[in-house]
PDBQT receptor file of N, H, CA, C and O in Angstrom, charges set to zero:
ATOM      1  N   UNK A   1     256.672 201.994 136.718  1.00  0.00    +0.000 N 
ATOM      2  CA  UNK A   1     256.545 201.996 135.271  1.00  0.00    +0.000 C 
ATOM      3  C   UNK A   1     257.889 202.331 134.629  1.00  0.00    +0.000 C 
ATOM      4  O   UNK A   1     258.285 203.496 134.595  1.00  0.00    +0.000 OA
ATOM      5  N   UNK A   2     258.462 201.507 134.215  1.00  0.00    +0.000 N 
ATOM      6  H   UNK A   2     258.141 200.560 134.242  1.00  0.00    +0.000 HD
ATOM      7  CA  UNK A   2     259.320 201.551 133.154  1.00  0.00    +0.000 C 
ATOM      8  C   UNK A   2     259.298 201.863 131.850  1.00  0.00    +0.000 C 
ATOM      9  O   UNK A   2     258.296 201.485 131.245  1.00  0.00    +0.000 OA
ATOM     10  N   UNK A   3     260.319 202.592 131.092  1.00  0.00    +0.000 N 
ATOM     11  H   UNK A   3     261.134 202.900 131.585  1.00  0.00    +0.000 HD
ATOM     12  CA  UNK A   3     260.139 203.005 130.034  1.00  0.00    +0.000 C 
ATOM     13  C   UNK A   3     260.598 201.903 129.149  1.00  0.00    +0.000 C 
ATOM     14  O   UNK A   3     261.729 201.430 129.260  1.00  0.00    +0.000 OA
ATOM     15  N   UNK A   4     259.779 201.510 128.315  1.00  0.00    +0.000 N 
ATOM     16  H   UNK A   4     258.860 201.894 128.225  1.00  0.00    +0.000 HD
ATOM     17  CA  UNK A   4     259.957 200.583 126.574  1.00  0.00    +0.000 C 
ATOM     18  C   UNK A   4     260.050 200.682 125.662  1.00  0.00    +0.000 C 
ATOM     19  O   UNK A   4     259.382 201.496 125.023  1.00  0.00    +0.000 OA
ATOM     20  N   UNK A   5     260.917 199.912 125.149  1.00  0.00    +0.000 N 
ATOM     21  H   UNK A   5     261.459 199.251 125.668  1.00  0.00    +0.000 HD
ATOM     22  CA  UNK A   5     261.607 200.685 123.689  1.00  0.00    +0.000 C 
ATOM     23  C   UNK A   5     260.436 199.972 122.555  1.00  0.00    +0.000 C 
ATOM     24  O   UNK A   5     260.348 198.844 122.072  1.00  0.00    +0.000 OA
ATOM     25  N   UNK A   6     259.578 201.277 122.401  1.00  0.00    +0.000 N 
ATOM     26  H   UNK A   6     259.649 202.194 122.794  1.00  0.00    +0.000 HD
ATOM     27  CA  UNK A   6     258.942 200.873 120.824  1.00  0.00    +0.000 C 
ATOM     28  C   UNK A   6     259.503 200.101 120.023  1.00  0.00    +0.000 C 
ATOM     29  O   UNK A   6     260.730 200.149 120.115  1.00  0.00    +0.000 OA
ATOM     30  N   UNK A   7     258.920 199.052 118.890  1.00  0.00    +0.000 N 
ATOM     31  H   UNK A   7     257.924 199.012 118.816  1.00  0.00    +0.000 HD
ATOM     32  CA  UNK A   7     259.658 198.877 118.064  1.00  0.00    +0.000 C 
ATOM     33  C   UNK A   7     258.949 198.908 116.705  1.00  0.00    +0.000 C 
ATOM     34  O   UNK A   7     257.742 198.663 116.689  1.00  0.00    +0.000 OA
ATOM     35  N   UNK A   8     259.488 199.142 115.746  1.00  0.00    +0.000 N 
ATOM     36  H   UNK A   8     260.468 199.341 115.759  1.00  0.00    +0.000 HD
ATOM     37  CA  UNK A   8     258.937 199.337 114.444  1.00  0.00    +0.000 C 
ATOM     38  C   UNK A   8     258.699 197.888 113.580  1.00  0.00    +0.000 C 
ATOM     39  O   UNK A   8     259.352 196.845 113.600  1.00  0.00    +0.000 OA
ATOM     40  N   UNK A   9     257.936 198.129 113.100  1.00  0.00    +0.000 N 
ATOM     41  H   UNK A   9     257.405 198.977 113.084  1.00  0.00    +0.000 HD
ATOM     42  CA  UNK A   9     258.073 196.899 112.186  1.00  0.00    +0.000 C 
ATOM     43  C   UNK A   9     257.621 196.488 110.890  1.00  0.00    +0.000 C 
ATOM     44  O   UNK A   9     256.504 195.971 110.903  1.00  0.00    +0.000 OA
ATOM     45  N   UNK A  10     258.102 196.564 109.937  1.00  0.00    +0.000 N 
ATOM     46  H   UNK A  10     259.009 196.984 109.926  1.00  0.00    +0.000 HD
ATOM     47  CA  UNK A  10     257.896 196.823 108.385  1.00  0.00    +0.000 C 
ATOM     48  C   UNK A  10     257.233 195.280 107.737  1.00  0.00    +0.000 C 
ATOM     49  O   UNK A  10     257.681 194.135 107.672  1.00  0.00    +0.000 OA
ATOM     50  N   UNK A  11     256.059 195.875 107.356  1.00  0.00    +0.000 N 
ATOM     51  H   UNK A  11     255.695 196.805 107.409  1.00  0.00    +0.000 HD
ATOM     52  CA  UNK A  11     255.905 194.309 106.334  1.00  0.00    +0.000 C 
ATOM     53  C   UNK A  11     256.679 193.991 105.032  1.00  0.00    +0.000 C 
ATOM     54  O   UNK A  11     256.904 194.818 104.148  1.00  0.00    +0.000 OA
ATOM     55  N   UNK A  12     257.036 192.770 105.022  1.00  0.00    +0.000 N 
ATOM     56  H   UNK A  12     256.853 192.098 105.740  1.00  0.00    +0.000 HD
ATOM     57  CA  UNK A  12     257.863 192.650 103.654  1.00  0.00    +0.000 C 
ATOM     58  C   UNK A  12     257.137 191.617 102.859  1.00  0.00    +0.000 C 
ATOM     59  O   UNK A  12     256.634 190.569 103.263  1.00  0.00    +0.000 OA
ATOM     60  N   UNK A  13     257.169 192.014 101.888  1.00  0.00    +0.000 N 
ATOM     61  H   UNK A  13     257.578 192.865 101.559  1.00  0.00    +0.000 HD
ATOM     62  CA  UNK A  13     256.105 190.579 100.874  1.00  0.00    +0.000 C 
ATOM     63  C   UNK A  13     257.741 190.241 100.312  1.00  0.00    +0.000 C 
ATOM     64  O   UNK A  13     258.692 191.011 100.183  1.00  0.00    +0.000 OA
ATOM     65  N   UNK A  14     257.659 189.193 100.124  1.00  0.00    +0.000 N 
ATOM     66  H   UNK A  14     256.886 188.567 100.229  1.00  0.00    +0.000 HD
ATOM     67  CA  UNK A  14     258.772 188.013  99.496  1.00  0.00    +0.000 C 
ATOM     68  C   UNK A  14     258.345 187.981  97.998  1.00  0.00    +0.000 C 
ATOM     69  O   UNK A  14     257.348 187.336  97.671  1.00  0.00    +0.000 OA
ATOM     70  N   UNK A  15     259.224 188.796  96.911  1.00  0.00    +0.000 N 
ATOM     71  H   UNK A  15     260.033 189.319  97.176  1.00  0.00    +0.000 HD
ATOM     72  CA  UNK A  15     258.502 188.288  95.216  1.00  0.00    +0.000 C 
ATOM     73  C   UNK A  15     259.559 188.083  94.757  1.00  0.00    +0.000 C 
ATOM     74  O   UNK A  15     260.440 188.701  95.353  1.00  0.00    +0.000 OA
ATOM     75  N   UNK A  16     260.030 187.253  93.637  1.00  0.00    +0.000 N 
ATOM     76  H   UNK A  16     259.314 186.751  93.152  1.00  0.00    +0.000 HD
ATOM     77  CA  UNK A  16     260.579 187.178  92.469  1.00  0.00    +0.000 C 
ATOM     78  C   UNK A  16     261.595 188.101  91.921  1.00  0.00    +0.000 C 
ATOM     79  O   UNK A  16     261.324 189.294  92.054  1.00  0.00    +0.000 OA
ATOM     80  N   UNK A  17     262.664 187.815  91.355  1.00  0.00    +0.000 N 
ATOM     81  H   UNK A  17     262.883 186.845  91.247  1.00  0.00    +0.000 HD
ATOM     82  CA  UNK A  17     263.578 189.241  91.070  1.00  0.00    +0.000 C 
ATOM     83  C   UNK A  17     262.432 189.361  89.803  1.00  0.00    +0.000 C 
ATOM     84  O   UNK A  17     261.780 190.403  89.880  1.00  0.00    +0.000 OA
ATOM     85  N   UNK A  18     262.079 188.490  88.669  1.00  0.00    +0.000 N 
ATOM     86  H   UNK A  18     262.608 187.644  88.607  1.00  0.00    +0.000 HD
ATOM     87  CA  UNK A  18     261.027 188.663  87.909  1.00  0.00    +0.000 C 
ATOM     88  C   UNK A  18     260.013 189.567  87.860  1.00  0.00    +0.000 C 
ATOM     89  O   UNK A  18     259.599 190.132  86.847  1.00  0.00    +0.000 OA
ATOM     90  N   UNK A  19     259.523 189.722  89.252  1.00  0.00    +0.000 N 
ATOM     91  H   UNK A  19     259.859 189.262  90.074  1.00  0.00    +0.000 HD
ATOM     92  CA  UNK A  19     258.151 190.244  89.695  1.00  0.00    +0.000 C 
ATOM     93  C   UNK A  19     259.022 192.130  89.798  1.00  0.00    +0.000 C 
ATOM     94  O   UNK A  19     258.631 193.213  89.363  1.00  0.00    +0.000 OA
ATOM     95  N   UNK A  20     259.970 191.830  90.382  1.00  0.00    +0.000 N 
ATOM     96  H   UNK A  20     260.287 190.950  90.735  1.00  0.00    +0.000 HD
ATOM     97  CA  UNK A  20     260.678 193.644  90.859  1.00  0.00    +0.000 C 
ATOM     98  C   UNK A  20     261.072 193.991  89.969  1.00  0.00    +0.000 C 
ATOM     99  O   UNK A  20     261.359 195.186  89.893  1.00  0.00    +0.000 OA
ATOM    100  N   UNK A  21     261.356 192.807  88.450  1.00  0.00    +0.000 N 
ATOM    101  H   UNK A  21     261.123 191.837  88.512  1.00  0.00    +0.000 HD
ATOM    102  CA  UNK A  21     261.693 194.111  87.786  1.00  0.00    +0.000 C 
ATOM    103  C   UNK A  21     260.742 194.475  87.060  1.00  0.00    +0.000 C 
ATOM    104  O   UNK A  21     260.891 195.462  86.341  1.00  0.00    +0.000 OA
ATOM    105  N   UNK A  22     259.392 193.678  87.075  1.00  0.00    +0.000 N 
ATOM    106  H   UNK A  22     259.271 192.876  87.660  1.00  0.00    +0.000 HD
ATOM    107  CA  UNK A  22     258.472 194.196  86.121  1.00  0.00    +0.000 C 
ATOM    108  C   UNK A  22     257.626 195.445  86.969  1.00  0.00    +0.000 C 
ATOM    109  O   UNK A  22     257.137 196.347  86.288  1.00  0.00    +0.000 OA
ATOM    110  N   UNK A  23     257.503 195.469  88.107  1.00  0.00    +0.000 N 
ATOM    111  H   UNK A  23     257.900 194.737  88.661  1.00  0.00    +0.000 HD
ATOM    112  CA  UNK A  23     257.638 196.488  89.356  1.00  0.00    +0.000 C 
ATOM    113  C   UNK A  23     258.252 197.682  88.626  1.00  0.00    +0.000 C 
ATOM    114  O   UNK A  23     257.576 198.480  87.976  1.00  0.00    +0.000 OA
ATOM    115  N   UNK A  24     259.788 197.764  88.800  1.00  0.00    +0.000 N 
ATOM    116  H   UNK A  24     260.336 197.116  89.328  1.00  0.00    +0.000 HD
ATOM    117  CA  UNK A  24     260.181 198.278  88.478  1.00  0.00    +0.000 C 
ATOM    118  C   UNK A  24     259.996 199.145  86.717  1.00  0.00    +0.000 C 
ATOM    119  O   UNK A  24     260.354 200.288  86.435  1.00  0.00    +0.000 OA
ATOM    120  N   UNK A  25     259.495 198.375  86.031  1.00  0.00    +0.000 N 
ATOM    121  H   UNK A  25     259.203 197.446  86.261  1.00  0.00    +0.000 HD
ATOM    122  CA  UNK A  25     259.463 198.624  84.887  1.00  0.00    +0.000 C 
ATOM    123  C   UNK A  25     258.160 199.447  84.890  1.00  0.00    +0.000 C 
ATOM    124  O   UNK A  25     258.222 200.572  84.394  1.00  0.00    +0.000 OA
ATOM    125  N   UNK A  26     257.408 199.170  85.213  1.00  0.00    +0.000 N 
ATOM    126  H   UNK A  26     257.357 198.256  85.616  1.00  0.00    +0.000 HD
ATOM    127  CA  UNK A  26     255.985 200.048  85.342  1.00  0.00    +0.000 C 
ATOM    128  C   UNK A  26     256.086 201.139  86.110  1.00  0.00    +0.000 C 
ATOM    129  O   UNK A  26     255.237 202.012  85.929  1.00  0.00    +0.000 OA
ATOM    130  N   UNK A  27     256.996 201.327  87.006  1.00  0.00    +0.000 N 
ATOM    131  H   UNK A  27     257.685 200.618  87.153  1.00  0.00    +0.000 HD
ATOM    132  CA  UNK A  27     257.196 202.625  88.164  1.00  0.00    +0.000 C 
ATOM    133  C   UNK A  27     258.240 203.377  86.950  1.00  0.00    +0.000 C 
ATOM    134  O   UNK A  27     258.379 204.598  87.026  1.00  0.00    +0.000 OA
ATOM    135  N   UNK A  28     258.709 202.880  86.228  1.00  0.00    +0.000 N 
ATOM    136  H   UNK A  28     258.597 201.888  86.166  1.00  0.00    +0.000 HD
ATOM    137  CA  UNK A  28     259.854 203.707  85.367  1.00  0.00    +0.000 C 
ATOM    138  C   UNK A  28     258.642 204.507  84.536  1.00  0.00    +0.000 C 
ATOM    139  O   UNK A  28     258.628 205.728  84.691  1.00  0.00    +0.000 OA
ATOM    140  N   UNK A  29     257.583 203.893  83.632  1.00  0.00    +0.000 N 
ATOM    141  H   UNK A  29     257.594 202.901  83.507  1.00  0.00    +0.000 HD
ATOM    142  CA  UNK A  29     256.977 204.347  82.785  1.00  0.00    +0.000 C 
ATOM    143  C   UNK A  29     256.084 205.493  83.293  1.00  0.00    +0.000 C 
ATOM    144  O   UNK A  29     255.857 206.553  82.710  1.00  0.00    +0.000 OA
ATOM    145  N   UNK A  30     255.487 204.967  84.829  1.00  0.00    +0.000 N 
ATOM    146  H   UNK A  30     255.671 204.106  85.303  1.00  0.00    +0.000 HD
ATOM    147  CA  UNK A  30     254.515 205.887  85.509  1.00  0.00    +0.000 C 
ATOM    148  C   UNK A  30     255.431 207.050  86.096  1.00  0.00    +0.000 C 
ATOM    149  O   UNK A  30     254.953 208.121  85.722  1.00  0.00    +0.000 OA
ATOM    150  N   UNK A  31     256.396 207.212  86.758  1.00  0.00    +0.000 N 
ATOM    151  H   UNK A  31     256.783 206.342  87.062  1.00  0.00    +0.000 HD
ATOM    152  CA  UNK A  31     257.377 207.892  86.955  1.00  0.00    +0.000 C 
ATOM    153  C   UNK A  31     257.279 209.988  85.880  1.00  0.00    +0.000 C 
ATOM    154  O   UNK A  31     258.004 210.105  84.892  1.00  0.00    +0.000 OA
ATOM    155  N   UNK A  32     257.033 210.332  85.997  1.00  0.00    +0.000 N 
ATOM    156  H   UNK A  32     256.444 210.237  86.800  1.00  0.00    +0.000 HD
ATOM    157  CA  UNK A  32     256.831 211.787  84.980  1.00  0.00    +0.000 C 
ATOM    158  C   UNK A  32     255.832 212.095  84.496  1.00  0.00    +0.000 C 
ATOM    159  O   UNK A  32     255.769 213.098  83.786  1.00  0.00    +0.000 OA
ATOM    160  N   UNK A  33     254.691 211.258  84.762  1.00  0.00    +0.000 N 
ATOM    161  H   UNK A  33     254.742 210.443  85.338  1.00  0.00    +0.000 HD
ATOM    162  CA  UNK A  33     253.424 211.182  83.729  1.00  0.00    +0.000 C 
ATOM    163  C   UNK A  33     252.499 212.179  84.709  1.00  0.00    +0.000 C 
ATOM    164  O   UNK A  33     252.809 212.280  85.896  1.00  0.00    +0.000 OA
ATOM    165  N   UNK A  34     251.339 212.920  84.162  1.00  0.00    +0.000 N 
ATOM    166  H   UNK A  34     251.087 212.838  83.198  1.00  0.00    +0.000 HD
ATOM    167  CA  UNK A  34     250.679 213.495  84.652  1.00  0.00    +0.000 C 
ATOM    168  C   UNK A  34     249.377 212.579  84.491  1.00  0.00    +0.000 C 
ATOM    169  O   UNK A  34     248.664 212.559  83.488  1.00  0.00    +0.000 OA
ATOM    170  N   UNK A  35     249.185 211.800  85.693  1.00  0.00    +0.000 N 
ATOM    171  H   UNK A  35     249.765 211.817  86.508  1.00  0.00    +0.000 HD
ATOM    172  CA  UNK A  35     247.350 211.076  86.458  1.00  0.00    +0.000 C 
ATOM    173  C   UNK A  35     246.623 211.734  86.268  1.00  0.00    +0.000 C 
ATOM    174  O   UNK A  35     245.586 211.160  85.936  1.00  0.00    +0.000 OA
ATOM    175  N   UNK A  36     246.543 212.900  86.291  1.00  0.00    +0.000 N 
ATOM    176  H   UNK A  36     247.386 213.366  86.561  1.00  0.00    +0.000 HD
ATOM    177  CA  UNK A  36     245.355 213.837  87.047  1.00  0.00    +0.000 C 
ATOM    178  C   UNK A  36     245.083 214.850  86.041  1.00  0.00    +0.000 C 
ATOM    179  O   UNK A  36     244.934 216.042  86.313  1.00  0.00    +0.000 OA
ATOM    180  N   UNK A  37     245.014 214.303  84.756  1.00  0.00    +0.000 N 
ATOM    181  H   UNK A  37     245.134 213.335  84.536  1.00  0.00    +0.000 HD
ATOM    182  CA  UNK A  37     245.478 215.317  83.710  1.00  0.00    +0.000 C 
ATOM    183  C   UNK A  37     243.987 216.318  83.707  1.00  0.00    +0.000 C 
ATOM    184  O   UNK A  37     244.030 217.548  83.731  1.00  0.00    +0.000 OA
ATOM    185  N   UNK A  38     242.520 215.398  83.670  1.00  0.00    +0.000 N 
ATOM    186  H   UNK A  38     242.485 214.399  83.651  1.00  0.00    +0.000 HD
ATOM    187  CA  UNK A  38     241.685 216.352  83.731  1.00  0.00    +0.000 C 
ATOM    188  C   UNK A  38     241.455 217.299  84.972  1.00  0.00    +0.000 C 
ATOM    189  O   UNK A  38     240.653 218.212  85.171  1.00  0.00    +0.000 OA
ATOM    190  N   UNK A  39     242.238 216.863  85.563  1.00  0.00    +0.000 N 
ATOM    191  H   UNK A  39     242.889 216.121  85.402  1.00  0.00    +0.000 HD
ATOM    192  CA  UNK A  39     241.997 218.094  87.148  1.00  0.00    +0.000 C 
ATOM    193  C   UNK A  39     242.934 218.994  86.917  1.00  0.00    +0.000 C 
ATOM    194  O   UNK A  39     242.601 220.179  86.912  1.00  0.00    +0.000 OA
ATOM    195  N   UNK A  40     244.247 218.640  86.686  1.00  0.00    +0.000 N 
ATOM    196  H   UNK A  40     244.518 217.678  86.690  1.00  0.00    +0.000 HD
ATOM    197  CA  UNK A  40     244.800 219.774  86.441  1.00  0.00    +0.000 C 
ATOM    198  C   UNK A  40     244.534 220.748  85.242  1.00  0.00    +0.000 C 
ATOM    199  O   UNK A  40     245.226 221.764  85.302  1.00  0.00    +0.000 OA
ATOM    200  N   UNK A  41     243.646 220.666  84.115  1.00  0.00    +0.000 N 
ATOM    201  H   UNK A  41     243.084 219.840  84.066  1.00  0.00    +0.000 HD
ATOM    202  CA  UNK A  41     243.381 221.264  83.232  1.00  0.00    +0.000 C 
ATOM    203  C   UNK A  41     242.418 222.461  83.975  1.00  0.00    +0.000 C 
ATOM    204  O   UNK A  41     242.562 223.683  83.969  1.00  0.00    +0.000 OA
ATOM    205  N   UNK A  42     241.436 221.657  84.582  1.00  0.00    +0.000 N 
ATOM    206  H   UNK A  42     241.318 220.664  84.588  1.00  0.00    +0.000 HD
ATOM    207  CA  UNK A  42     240.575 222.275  85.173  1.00  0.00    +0.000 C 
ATOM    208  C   UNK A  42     240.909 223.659  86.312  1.00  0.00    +0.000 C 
ATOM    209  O   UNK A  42     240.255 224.693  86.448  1.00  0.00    +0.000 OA
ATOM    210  N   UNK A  43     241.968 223.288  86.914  1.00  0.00    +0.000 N 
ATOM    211  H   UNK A  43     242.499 222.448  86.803  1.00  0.00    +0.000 HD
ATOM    212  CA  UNK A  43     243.162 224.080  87.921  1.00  0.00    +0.000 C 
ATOM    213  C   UNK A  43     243.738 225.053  86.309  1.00  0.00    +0.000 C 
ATOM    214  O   UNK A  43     243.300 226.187  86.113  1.00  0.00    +0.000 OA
ATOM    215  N   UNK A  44     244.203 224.740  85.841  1.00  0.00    +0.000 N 
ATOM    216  H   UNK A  44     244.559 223.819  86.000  1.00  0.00    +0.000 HD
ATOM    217  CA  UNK A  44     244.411 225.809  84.634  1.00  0.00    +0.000 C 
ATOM    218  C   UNK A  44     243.472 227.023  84.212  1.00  0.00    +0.000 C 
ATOM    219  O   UNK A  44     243.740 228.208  84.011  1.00  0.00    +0.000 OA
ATOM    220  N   UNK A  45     241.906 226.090  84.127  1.00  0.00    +0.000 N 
ATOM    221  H   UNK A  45     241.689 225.128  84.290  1.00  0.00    +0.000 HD
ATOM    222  CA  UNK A  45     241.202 227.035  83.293  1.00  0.00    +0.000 C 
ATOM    223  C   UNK A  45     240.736 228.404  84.421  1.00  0.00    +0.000 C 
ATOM    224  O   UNK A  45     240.667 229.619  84.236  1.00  0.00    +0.000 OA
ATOM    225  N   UNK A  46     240.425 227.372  85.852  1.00  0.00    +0.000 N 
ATOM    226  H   UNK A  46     240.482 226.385  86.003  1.00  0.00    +0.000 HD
ATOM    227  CA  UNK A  46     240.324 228.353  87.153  1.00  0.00    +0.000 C 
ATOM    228  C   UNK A  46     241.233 229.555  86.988  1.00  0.00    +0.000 C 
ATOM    229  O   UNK A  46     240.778 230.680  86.778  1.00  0.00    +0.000 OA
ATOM    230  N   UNK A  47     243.006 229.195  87.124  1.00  0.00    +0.000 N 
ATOM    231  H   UNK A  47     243.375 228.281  87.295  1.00  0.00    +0.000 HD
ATOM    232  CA  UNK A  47     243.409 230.333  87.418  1.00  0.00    +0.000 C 
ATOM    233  C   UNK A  47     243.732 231.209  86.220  1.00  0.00    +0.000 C 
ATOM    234  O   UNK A  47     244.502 232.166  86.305  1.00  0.00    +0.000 OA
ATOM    235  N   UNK A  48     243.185 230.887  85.224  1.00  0.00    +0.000 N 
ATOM    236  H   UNK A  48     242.559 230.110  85.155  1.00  0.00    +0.000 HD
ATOM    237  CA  UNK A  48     243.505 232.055  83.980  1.00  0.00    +0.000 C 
ATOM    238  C   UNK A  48     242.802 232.861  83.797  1.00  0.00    +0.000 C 
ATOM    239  O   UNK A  48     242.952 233.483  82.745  1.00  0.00    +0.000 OA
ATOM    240  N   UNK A  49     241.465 233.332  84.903  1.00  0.00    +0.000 N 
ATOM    241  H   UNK A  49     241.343 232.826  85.757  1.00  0.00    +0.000 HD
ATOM    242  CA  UNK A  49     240.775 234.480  85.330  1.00  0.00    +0.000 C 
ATOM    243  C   UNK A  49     241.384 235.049  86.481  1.00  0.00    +0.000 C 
ATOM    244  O   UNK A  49     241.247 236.245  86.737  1.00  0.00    +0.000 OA
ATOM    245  N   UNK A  50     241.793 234.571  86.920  1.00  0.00    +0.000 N 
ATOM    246  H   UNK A  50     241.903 233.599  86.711  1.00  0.00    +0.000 HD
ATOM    247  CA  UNK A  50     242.919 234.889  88.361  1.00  0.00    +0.000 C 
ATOM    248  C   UNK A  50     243.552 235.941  88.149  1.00  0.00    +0.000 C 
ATOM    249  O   UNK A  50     244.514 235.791  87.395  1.00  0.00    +0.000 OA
ATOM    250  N   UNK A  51     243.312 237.344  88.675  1.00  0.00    +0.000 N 
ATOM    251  H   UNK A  51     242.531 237.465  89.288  1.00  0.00    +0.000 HD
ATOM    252  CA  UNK A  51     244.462 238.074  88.640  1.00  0.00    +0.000 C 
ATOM    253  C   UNK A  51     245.776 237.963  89.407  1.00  0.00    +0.000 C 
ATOM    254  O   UNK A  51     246.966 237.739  89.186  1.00  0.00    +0.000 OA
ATOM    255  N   UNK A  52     244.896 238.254  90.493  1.00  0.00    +0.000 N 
ATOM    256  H   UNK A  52     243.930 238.436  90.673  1.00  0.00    +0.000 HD
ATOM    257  CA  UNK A  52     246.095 237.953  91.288  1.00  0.00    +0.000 C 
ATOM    258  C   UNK A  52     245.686 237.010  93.000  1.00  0.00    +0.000 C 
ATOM    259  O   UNK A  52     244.721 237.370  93.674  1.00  0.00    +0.000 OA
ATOM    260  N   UNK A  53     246.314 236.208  93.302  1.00  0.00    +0.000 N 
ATOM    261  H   UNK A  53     247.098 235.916  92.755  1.00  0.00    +0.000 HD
ATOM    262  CA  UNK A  53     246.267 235.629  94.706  1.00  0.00    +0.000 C 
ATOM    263  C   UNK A  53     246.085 236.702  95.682  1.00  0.00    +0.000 C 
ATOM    264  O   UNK A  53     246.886 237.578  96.010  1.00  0.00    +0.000 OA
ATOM    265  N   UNK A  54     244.589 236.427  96.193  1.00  0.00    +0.000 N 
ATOM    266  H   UNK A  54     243.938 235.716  95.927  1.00  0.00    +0.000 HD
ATOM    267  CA  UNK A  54     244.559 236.915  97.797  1.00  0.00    +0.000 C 
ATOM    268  C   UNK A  54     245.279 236.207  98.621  1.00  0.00    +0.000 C 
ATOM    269  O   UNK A  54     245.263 235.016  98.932  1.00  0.00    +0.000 OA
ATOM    270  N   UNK A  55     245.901 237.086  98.927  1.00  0.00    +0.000 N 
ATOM    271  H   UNK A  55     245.914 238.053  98.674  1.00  0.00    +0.000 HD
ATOM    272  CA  UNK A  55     246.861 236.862 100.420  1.00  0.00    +0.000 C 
ATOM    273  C   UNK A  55     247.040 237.689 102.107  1.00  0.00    +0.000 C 
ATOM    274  O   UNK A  55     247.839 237.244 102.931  1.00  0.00    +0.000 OA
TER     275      UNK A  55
């Protein structure tokens, strides 16, 4: 038994410079935004009875 060199291998989809920059343009806008806004509120209201972290 010989040892074989794994090899990796990445899928690439082929698009449009058109298509990457509108890609791009939507990753710029989504980029800082908070998704999860009602969960994290919810994570807020939790720990503002919180004294302190058990540890």
């Amino acid at each position: 038994m010989g040892k074989e060199k794994m090899e990796k291998s990445a899928k690439i989809i082929s698009m449009s410079n058109a298509t990457k920059k509108k890609i791009a343009k939507v990753a710029e806008e989504i980029n800082g935004r908070n998704l999860f806004t009602e969960k994290i509120e919810i994570a807020k209201k939790t720990l503002e009875d919180l004294k302190h972290l058990p540890i």
